[in-house]
C-alpha positions as CSV (number, residue, x, y, z in Angstrom):
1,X,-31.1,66.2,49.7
2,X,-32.7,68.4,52.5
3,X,-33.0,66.2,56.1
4,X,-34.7,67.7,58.9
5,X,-33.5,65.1,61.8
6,X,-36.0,66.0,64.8
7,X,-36.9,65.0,68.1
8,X,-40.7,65.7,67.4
9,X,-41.6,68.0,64.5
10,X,-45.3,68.0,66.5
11,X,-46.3,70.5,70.1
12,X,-45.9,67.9,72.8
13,X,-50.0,67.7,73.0
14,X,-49.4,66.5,69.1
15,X,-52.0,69.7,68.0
16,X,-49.5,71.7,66.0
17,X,-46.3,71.4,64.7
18,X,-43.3,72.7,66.9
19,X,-41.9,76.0,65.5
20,X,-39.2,76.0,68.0
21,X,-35.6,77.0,66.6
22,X,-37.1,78.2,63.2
23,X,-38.4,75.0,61.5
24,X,-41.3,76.1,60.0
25,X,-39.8,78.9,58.6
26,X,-37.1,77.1,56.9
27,X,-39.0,74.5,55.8
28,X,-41.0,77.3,54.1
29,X,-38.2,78.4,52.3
30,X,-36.8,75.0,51.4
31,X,-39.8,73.5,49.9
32,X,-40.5,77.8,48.1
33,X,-43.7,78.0,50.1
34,X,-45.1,76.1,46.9
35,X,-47.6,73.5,47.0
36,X,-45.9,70.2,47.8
37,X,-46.2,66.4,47.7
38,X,-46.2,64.9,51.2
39,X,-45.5,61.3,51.8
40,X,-45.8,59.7,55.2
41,X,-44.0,56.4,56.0
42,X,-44.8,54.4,59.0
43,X,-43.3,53.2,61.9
44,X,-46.0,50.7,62.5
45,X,-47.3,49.7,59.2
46,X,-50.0,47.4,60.0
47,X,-52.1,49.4,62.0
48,X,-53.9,50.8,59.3
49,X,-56.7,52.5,61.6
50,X,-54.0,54.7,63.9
51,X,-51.6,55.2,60.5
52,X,-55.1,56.9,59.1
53,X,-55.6,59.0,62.6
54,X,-51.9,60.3,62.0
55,X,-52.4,61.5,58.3
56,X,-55.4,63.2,59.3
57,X,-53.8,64.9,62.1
58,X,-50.3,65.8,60.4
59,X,-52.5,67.3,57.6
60,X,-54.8,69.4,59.7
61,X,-51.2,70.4,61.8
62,X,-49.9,71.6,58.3
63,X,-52.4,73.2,56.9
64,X,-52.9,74.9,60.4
65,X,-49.6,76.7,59.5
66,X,-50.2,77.8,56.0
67,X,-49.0,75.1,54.5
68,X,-49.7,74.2,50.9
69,X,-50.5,70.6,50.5
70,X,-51.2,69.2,46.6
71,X,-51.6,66.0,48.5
72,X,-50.1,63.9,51.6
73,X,-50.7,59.6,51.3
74,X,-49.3,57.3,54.1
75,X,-47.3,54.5,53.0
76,X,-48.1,51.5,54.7
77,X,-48.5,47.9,54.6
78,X,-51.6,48.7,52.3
79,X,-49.6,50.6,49.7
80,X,-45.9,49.4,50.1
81,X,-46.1,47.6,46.7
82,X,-46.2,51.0,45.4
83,X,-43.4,52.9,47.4
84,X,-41.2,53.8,44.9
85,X,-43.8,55.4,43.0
86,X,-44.9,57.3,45.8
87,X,-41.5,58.0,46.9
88,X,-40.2,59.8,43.2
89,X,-43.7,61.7,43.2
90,X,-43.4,63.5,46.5
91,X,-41.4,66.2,47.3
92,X,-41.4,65.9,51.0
93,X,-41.5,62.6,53.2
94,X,-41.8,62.7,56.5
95,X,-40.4,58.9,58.5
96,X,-43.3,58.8,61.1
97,X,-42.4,58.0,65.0
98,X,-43.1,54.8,66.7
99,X,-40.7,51.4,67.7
100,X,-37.4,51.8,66.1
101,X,-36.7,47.8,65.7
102,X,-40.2,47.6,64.0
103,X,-39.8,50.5,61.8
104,X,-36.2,49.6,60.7
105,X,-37.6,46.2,59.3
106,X,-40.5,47.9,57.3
107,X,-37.8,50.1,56.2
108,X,-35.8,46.9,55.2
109,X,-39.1,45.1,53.3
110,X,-39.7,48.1,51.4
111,X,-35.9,49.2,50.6
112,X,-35.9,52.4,51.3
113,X,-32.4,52.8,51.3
114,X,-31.7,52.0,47.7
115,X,-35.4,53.9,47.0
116,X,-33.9,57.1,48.3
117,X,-30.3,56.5,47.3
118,X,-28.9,59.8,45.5
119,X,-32.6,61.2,46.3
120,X,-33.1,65.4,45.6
121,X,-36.0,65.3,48.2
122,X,-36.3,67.0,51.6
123,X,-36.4,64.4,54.0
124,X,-38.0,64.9,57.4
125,X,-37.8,62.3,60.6
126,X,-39.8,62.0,63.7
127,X,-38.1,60.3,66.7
128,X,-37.7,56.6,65.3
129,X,-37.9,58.1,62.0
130,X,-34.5,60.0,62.9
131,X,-32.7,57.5,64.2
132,X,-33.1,54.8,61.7
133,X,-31.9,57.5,59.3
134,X,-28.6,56.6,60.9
135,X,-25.8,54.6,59.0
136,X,-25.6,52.3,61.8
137,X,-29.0,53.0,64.3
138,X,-28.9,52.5,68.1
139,X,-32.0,51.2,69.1
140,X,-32.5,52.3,72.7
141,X,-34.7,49.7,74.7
142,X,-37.9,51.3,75.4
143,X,-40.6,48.2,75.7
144,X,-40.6,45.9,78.9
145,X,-38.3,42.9,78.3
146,X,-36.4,44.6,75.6
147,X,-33.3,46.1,78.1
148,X,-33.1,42.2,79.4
149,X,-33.2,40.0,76.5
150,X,-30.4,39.1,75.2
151,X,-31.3,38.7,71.8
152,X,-32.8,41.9,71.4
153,X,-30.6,43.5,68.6
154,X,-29.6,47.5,69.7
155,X,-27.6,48.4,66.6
156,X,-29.2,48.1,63.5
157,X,-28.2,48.8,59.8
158,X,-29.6,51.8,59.0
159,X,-30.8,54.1,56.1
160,X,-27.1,56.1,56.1
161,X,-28.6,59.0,55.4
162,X,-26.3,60.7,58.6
163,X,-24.0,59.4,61.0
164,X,-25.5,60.8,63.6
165,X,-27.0,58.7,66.5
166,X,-30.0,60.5,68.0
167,X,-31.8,59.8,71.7
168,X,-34.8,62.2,71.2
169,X,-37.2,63.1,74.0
170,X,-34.6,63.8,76.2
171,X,-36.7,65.9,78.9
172,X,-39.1,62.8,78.7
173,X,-37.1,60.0,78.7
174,X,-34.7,61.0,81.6
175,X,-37.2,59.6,84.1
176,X,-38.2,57.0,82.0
177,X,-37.7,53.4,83.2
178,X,-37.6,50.1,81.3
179,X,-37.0,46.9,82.9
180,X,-35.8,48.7,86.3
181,X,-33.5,50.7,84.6
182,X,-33.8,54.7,83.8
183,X,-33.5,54.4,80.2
184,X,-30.9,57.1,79.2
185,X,-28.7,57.3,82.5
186,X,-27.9,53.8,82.7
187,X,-28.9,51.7,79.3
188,X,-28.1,54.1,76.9
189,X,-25.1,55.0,79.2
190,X,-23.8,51.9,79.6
191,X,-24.3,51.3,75.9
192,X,-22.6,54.6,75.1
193,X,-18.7,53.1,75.6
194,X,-17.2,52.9,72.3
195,X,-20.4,55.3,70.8
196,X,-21.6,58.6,70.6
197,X,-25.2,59.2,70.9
198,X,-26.8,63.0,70.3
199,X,-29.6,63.6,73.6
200,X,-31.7,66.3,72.1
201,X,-35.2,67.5,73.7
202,X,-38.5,67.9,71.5
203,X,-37.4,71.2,69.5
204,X,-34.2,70.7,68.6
205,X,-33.0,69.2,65.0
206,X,-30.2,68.5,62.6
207,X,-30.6,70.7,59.9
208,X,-28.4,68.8,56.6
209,X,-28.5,71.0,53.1
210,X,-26.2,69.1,51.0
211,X,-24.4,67.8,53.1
212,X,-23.8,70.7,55.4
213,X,-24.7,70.4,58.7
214,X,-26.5,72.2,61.2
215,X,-27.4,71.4,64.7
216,X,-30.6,74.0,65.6
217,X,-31.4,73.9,69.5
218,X,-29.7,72.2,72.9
219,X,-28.0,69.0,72.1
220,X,-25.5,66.8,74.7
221,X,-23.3,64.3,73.6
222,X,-23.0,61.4,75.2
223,X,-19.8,59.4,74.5
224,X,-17.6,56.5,76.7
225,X,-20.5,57.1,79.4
226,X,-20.3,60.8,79.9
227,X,-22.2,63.8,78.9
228,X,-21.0,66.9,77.6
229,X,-22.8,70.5,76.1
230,X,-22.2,70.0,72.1
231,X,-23.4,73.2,71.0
């Protein structure tokens, strides 16, 4: 298995994909710059029209880039009784961006875990999509109400695909507020004692090629509330 654990594999205007710290050309050599089989699975799988606005524009992003596509579906709720049928026939498959919570339980319905179990496919996420490839996934707050409620669930079981705990969107998020509170300085600090979580910006990924790892761009770790450089 190949994983590609990003931030945003898109420019931030989400019109091309982000060649920072040589993605595109390793992808290129990891999938043999053949034509390839592209699945996309959802964050948000019942809303079919925006799920259909996102194939369109991660194929036109691709193919932008040279790209050869034999085809590219998006596995929603329309199609999930199929998923492990589209899962064995692509070669890439790409774990869209969106609301971690509501993408872990479509993840769940579907059982992607056991569906990619022992899987020889290159595997790419996208924000939500990374961090539920987490063993255990820390699902920052990031919608009003969410940082407040006391039954909203932050750690999740995860696909176990990595250990690692990604915040993405760090140069976004660090003057983001939910609920009053700046969302990585003080929840996901606060949340960080006993945890490490990986802040990386839009560019930077985890690069895993059988099981050896790869961290490509800035990354800080924060652990027991403090940030430090990791790379």
């Amino acid at each position: 298995m190949i994983i590609y654990l990003t931030s945003n594999l898109f420019t931030p205007d989400l019109t091309a994909l982000n060649p920072e710290n040589g993605l595109l050309d390793s992808l290129r050599r990891d999938t043999g710059n053949a034509a390839s089989n592209y699945l996309i699975i959802a964050a948000a799988p019942d809303t079919s029209e925006m799920n259909d606005q996102m194939l369109e524009l991660t194929r036109a992003s691709f193919l932008a880039k040279d790209f050869a596509i034999n085809e590219m579906v998006f596995l929603d709720r329309r199609n999930c009784q199929d998923a492990a049928a589209l899962i064995d026939r692509a070669d890439v498959i790409i774990l869209f961006g969106g609301h971690v919570p509501t993408q872990n339980r479509f993840f769940q319905e579907i059982g992607l875990k056991e569906l990619l179990a022992d899987s020889d496919k290159i595997i790419m996420g996208i924000s939500a999509g990374s961090m539920n490839m987490a063993a255990e996934v820390y699902a920052l707050p990031e919608e009003e109400g969410e940082a407040v409620d006391p039954d909203y669930q932050r750690f999740l079981p995860g696909l176990g695909l990595v250990e690692e705990r990604v915040i993405p969107h760090s140069q976004i998020l660090k003057d983001v507020e939910v609920d009053g509170m700046k969302m990585i300085d003080e929840i996901a600090k606060g949340d960080s004692f006993g945890n490490q979580f990986y802040v990386i910006p839009d560019g930077t990924y985890l690069y895993v090629n059988q099981g050896k790892k790869e961290w490509r761009g800035k990354v800080v770790l924060l652990a027991d509330g403090v940030f430090s450089d990791f790379n």
